[in-house]
TORKOL-4160 file (C-alpha; in steps of 0.2 Angstrom, whole numbers, padded with zeros to 4 digits, m for minus):
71
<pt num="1" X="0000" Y="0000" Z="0000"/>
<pt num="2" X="0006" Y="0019" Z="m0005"/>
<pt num="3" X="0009" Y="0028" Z="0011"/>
<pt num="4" X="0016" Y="0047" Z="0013"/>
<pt num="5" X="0032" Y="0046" Z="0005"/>
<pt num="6" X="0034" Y="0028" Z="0004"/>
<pt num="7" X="0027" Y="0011" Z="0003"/>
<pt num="8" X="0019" Y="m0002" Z="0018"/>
<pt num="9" X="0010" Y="m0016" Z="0020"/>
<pt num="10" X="m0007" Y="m0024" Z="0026"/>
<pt num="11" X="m0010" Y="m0041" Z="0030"/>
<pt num="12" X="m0029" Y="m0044" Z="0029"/>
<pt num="13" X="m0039" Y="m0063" Z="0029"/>
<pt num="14" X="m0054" Y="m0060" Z="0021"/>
<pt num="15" X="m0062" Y="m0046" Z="0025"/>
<pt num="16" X="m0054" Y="m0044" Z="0041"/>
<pt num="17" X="m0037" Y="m0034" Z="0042"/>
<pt num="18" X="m0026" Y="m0042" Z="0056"/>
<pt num="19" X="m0010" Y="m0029" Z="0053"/>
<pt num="20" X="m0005" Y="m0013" Z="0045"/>
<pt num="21" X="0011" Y="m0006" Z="0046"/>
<pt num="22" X="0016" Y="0010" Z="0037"/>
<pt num="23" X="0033" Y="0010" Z="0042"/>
<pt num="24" X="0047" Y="m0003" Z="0042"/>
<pt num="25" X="0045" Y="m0012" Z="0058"/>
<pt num="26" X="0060" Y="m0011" Z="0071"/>
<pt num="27" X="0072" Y="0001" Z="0064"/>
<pt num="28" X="0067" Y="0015" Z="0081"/>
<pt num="29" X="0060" Y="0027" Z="0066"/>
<pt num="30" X="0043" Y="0030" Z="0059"/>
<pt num="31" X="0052" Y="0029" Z="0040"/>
<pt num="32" X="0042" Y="0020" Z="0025"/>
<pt num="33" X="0047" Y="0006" Z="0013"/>
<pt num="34" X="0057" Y="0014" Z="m0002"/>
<pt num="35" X="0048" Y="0002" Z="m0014"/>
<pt num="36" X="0032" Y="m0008" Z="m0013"/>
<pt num="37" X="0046" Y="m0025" Z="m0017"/>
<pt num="38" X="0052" Y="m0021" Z="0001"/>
<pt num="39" X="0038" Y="m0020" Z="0010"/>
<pt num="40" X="0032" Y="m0034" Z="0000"/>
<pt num="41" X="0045" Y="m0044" Z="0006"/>
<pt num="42" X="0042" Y="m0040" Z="0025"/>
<pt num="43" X="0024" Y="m0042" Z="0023"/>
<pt num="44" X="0027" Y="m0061" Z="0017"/>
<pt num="45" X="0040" Y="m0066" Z="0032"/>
<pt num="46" X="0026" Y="m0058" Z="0045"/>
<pt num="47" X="0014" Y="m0067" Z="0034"/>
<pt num="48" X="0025" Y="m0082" Z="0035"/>
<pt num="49" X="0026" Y="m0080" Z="0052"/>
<pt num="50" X="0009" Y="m0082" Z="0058"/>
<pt num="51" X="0003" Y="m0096" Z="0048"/>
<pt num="52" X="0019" Y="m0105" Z="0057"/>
<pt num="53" X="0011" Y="m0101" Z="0072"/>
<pt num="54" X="0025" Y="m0087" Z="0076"/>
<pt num="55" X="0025" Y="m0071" Z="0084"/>
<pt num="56" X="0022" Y="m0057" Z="0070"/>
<pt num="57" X="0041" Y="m0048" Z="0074"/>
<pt num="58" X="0055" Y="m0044" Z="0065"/>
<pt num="59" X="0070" Y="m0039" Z="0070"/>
<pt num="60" X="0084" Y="m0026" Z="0064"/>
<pt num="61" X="0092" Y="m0041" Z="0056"/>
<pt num="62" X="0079" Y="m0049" Z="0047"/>
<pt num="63" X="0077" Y="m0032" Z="0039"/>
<pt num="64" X="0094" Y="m0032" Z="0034"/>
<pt num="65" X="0096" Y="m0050" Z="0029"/>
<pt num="66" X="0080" Y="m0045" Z="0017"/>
<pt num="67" X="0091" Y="m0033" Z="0009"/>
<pt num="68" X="0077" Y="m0019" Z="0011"/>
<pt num="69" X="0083" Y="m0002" Z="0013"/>
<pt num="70" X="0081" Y="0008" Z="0027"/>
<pt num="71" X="0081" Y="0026" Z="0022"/>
């Protein structure tokens, strides 16, 4: 989804939306996705994630390891 300056992500089922996040996730700034890829990518490992029964997180290094750019 286009946010202000940027890109984030929305994990919906069905209907129902269970997350949006306008910003990349743990990085201690409210800064958006550079391009819809990156917050694509996120939004699939939070995805991932739940349907592993998994706590919705990421860290700093899964941002990196995603090879998303933080602005």
């Amino acid at each position: 989804m286009q946010v202000d300056s940027g890109f984030g992500y929305a994990i919906l089922n069905g209907k129902d939306t269970l997350i949006v996040q306008p910003f990349i996730p743990a990085v201690g700034k409210k800064r958006p996705f550079a391009s819809a890829e990156d917050a694509r990518k996120i939004g699939e490992m939070v995805l991932g994630k739940m349907t592993g029964a998994e706590l919705p997180t990421v860290t700093p290094e899964e941002i990196k390891a995603a090879g998303v750019e933080v602005q």
